[in-house]
TIPAFI-106253 format. One record per atom (N, C-alpha, C): residue in one letter; x, y, z. Coordinates in steps of 0.001 Angstrom, whole numbers, plus 524288, in hexadecimal, padded with zeros to 5 digits. Example, Ala and Ser with C-alpha at 12.3 -4.5 7.8 and 13.67 -1.06 7.14 Angstrom:
REM residues 2
a833867E9C681E78
a8300C7EE6C81E78
a833907F31C81E78
s832327F73681BA8
s835667FBDC81BE4
s832648001E81EBE
END
This chain:
REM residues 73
x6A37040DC983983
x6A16D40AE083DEA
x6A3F24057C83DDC
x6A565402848423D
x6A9EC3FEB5841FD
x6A33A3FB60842A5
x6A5F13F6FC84225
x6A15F3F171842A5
x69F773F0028485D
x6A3593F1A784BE4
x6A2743F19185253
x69D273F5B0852A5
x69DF23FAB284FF1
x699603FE298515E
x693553FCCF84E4A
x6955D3FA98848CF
x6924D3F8E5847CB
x68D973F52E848EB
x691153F26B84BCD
x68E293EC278501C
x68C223EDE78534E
x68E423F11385751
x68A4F3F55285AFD
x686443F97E85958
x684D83FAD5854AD
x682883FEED852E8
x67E553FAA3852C5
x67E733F6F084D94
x67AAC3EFE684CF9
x677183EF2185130
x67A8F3EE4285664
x678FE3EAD685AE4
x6761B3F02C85CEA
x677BB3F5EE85C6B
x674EF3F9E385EBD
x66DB33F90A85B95
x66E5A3F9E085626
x66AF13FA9685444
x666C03F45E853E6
x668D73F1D185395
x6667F3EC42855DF
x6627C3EC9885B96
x665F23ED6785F72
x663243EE7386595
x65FED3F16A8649D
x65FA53F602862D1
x65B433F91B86283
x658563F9DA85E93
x657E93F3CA85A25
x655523F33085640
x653773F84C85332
x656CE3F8D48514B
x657CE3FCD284EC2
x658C83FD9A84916
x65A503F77984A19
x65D5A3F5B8843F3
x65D8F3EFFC842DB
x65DE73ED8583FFB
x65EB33E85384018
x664A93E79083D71
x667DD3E53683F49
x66E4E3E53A83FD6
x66F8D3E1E483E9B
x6745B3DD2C83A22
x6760C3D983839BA
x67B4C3D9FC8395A
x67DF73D6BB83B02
x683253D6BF83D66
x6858E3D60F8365B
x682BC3D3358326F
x684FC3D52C82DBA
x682693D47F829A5
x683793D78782449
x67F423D98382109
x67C833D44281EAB
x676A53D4938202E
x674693CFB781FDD
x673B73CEC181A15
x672733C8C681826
x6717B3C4C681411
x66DC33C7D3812CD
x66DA43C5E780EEE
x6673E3C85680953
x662FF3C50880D27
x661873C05F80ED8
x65F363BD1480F86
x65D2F3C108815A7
x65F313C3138198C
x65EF93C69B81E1B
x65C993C9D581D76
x65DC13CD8481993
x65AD73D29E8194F
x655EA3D2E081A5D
x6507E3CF83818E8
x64C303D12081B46
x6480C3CFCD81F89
x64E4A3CCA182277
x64C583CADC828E6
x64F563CFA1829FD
x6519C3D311829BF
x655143D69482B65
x6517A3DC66829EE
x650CC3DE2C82567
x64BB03E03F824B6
x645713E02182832
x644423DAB0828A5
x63FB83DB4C82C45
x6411A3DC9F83119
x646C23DBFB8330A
x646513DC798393C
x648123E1FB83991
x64A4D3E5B283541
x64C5F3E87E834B3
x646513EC3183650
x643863EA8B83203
x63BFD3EC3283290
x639F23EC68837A9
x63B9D3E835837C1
x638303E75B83E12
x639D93EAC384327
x63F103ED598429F
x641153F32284687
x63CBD3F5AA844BE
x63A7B3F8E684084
x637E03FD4A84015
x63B524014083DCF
x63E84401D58427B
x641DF4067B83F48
x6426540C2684458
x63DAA40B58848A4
x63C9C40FC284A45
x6413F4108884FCF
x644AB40DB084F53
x648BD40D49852B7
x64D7F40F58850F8
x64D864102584DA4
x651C341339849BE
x653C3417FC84A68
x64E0841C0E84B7D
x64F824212784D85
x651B2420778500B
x6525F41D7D856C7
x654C241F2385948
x659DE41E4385969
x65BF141B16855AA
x6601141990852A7
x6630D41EE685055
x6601F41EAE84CA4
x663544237B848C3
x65F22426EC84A26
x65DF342AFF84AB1
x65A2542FFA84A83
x65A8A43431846AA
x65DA54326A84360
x65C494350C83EDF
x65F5F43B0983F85
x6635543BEC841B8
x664ED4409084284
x66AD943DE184200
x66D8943AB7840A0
x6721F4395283FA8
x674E143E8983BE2
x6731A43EC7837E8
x676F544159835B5
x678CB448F58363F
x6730B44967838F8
x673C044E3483CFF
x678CB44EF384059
x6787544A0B84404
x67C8B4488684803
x680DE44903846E1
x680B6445B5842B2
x686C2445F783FC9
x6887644A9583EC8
x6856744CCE83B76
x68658454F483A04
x688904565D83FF5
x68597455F684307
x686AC45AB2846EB
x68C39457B584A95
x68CB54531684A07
x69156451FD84CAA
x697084532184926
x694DB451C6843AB
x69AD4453F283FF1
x69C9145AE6840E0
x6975E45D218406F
x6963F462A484256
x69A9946384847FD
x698AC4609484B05
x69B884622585251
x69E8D46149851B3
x6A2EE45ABC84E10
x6A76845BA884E0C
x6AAA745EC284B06
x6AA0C4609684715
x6AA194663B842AD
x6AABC4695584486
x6A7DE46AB78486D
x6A8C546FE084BB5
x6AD2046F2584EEE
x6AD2F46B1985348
x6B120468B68560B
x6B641469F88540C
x6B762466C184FCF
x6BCEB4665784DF0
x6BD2646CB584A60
x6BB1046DDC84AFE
x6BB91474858486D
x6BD96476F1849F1
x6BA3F4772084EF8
x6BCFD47AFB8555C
x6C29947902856F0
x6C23C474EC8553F
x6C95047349857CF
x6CB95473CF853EE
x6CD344758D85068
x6D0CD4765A84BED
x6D35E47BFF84D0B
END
């Protein structure tokens, strides 16, 4: 993942508080203003984030192209 996608993924998960995001890896002294606000999301916004079927996805798309490049050989 280049740092461009990275900054957009941040600013994605930011807008839809989702996550709490810092542009870079914070000071010892940060961590537990970063922690409480991290707390203060909940967390229950996440599913719709990741849903927990990622690595399914992944299977069945390595799967379609597997098959794909099979048939054309």
């Amino acid at each position: 993942m280049t740092g461009l996608s990275q900054a957009a993924t941040g600013r994605a998960l930011t807008r839809g508080r989702v996550a709490v995001v810092t542009a870079r890896w914070p000071r010892a002294h940060d961590w537990a203003a970063l922690l409480e606000q991290a707390h203060a999301h909940g967390g229950e916004r996440w599913s719709r984030w990741a849903p927990g079927d990622g690595a399914a996805r992944a299977l069945a798309d390595a799967a379609s192209v597997s098959a794909y490049t099979g048939k054309a050989q």
